[in-house]
C-alpha positions in Angstrom: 64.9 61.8 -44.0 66.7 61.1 -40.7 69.1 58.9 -42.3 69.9 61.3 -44.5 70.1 63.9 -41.8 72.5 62.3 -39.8 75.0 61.1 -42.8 75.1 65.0 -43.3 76.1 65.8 -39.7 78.4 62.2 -39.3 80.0 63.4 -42.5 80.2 67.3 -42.8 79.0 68.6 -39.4 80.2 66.4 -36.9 84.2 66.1 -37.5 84.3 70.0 -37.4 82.5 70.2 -34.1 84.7 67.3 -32.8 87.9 69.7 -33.5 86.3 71.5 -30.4 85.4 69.2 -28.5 81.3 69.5 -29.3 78.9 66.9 -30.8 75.1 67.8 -32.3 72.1 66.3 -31.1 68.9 66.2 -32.8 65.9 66.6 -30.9 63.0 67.1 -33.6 61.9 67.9 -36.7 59.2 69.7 -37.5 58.2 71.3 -40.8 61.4 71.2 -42.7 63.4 72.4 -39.4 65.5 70.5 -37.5 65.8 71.4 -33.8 68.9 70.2 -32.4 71.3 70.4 -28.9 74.8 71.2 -29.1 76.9 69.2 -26.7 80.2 68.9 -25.1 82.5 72.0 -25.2 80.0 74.0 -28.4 77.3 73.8 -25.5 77.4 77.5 -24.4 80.0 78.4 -26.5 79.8 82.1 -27.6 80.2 80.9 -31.0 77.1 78.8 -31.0 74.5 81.1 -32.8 77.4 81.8 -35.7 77.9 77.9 -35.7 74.3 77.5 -36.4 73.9 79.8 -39.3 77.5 79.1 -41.4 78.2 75.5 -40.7 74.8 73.0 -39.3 72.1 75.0 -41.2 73.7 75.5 -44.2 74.6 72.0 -44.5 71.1 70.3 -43.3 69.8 73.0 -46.5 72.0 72.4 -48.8 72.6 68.2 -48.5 69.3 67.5 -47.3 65.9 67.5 -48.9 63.4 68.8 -47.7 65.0 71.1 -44.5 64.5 74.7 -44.8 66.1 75.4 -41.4 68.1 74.5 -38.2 66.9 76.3 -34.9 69.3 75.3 -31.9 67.5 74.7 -28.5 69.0 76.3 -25.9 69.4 74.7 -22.1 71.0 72.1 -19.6 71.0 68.3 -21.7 69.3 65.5 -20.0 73.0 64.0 -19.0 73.9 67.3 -17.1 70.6 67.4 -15.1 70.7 63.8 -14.0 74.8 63.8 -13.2 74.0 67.2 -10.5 70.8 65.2 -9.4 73.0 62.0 -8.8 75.5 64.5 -6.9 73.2 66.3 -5.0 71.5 63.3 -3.6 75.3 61.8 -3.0 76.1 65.2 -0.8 73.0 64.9 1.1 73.5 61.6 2.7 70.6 59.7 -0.1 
């Protein structure tokens, strides 16, 4: 299923995100839904709950078997976290 998953999003999802500037990340699934991160410039974006429903949930449905859903997690990625840790300990003299 996750080869499927990501053809879908390399193929349909992905290119429309890039336009903006965002990727996708998927982080789990579990029970037919796919949990996933946006990233890049669709992190945040005021637009991502209506991105969710009309474009990556209706194409995980409809082109892959077995997912009922798509449930974006919400929060700072891993990459953000450790780049302001690196800076932080840079600014204080580590």
């Amino acid at each position: 299923m996750y080869d499927e998953l990501e053809a879908v999003l390399d193929e349909r999802v992905r290119p429309l995100l890039g336009n903006h500037g965002g990727d996708i990340k998927v982080l789990e699934v579990k029970d037919g839904v796919v949990h996933f991160r946006f990233l890049g410039a669709c992190a945040g974006c005021p637009a991502a709950d209506l991105t969710n429903e009309e474009l990556v949930q209706n194409e995980l449905v409809d082109w892959v078997p077995g997912i009922t859903g798509a449930v974006m997690v919400n929060g700072v990625s891993d990459d953000v976290l450790n780049e302001a840790r690196r800076l932080l300990h840079l600014r204080h003299g580590g």
